[in-house]
C-alpha positions in Angstrom: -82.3 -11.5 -83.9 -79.4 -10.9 -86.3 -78.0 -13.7 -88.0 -74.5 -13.5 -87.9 -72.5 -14.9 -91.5 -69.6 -15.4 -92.8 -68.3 -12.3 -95.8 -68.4 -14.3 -99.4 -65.5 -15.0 -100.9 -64.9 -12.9 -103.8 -63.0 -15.2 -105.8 -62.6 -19.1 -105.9 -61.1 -21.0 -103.4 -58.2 -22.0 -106.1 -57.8 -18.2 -106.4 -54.8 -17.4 -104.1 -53.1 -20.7 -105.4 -50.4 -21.2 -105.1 -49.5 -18.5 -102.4 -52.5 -19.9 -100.6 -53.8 -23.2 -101.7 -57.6 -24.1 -102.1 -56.5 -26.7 -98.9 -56.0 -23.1 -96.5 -59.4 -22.1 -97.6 -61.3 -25.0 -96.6 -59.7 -25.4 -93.6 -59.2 -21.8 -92.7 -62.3 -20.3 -94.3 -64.4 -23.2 -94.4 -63.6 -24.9 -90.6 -62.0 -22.0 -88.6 -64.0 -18.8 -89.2 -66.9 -21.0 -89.9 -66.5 -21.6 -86.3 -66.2 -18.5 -84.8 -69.7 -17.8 -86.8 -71.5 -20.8 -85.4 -70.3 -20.1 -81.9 -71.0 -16.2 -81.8 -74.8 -17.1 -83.1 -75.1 -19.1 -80.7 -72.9 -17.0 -77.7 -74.9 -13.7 -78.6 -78.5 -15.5 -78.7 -80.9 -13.9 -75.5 -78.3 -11.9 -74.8 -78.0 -7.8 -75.7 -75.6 -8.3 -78.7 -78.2 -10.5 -80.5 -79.8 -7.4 -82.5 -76.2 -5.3 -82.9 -74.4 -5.4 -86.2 -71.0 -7.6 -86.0 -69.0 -4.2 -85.4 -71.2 -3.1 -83.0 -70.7 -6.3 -81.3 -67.1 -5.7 -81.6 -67.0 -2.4 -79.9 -69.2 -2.6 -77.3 -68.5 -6.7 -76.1 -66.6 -6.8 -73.0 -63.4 -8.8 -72.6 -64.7 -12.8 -73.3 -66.3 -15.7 -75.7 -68.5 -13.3 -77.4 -66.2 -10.3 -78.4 -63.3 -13.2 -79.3 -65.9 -14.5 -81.6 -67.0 -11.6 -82.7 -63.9 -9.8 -83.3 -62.3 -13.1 -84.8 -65.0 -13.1 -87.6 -64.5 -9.1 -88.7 -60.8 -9.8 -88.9 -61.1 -12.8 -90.9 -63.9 -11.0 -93.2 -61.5 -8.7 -93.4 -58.4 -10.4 -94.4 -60.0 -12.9 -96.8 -61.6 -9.2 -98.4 -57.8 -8.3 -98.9 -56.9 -11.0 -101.5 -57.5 -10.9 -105.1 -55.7 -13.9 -107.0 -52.5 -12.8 -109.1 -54.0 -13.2 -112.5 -57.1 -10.8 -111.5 -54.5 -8.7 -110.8 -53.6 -9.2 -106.6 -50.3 -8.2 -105.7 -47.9 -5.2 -107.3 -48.3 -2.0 -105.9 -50.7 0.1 -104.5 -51.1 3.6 -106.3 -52.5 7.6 -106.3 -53.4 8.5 -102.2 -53.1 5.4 -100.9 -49.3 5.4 -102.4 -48.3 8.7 -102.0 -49.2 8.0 -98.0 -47.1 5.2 -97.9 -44.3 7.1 -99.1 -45.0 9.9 -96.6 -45.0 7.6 -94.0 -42.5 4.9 -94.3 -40.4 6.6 -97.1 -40.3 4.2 -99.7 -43.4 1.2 -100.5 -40.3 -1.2 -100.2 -39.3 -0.1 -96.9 -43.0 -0.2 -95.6 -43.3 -3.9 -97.2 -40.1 -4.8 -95.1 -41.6 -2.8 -92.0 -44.8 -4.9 -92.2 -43.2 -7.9 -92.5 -41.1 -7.4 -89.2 -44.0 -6.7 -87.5 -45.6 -9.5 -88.7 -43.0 -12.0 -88.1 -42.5 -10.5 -84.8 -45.6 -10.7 -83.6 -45.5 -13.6 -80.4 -47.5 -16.5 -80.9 -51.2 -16.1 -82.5 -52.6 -12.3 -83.8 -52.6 -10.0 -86.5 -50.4 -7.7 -88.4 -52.1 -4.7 -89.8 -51.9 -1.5 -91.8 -53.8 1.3 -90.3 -54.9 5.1 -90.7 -55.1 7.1 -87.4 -57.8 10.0 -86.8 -55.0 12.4 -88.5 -54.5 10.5 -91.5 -51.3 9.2 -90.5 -50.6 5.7 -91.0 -49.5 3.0 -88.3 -48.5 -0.7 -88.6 -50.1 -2.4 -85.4 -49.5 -6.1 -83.7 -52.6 -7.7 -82.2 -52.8 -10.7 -80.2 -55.2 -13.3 -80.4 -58.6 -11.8 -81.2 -58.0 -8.6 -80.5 -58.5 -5.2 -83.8 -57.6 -2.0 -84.4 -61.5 -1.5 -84.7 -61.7 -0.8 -80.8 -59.0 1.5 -80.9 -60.7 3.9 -83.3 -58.3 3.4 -86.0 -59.0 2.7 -89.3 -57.8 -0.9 -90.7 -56.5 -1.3 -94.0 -54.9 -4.6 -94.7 -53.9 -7.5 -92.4 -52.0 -10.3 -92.4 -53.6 -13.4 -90.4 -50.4 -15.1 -88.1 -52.4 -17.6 -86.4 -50.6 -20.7 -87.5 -54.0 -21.9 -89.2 -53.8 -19.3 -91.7 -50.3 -20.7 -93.3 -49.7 -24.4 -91.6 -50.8 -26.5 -94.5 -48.8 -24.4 -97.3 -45.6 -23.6 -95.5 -45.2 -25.5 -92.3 -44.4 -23.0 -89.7 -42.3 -21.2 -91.8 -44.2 -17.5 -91.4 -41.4 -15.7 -93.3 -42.5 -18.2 -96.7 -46.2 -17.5 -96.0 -45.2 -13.3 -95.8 -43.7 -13.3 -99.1 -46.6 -15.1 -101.1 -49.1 -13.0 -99.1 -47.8 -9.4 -100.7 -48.3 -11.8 -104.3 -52.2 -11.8 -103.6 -52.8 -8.3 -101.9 -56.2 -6.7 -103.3 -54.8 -3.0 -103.1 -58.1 -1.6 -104.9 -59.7 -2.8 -101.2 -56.5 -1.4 -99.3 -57.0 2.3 -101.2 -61.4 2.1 -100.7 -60.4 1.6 -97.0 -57.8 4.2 -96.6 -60.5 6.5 -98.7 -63.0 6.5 -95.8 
């Protein structure tokens, strides 16, 4: 049986801080997406998911407890992956490819910072914003809901932004816009560009 885990934090929890406090990680990393892990293990044990690789699990769940889990731990490895605190060097801008495509694509990297965040703030009640490559290289910015991932949609993620209120509650209230402009202060865009290089 596969053991499903939670990704390892690159960095210290005091990392993000103070765009995202050493609090949001306990809570969010250490509570919420522990969670999800505990309950797929035990969701996907005797069952056919129990010897398929998290993104296997992903694609090929049906609609229910076992792909929300599932699904809700690859886009939380995934999003905690993105960060890298600012004195490693998070935040800026991204650079070669993965640059020149966003300047292709949105025109300017200000205008797809500005595109992102509407998406983001737009997005109703508890999902994901994300960055994506589609099969022709192009790049979309997608809104998911809940659990759902651009992974089932044969699109290539690149960075999200977690809008569940559990991912910014305890550093800005319910004030998403705040929580948007300390999240582009922490981006890992070294991760962003080995994603967009696959």
């Amino acid at each position: 049986m596969t053991v499903f885990a939670q990704v390892k934090l690159p960095y210290a929890k005091d990392a993000l801080a103070p765009h995202i406090s050493a609090e949001t990680i306990d809570f969010h990393y250490g509570k919420h997406h522990a969670t999800y892990v505990t309950n797929l293990n035990n969701l996907a044990k005797g069952t056919e998911f129990e010897n398929l690789s998290l993104e296997e699990v992903v694609k090929k769940a049906p609609a229910g407890p076992i792909f929300n889990n599932a699904a809700q731990i690859w886009n939380h490895d995934f999003y905690f992956m993105g960060f890298k605190g600012a004195a490693e060097g998070g935040g800026g801008k991204p650079s070669g490819a993965l640059a020149a495509a966003i300047d292709k694509q949105f025109g300017s990297f200000e205008e797809f910072q500005k595109q992102f965040d509407a998406k983001a703030a737009g997005t109703f009640g508890s999902g994901w914003a994300w960055l994506c490559k589609k099969a022709d290289g192009s790049l979309s910015l997608e809104s998911t809901s809940n659990a759902a991932t651009p992974v089932t949609t044969g699109m290539t993620p690149l960075l999200t932004c977690d809008v569940w209120e559990h991912a910014y509650y305890i550093d800005y209230r319910n004030s998403r816009p705040n929580y948007l402009k300390g999240f582009w202060s922490i981006v890992n865009w070294d991760f962003v560009a080995a994603n967009f290089a696959k």
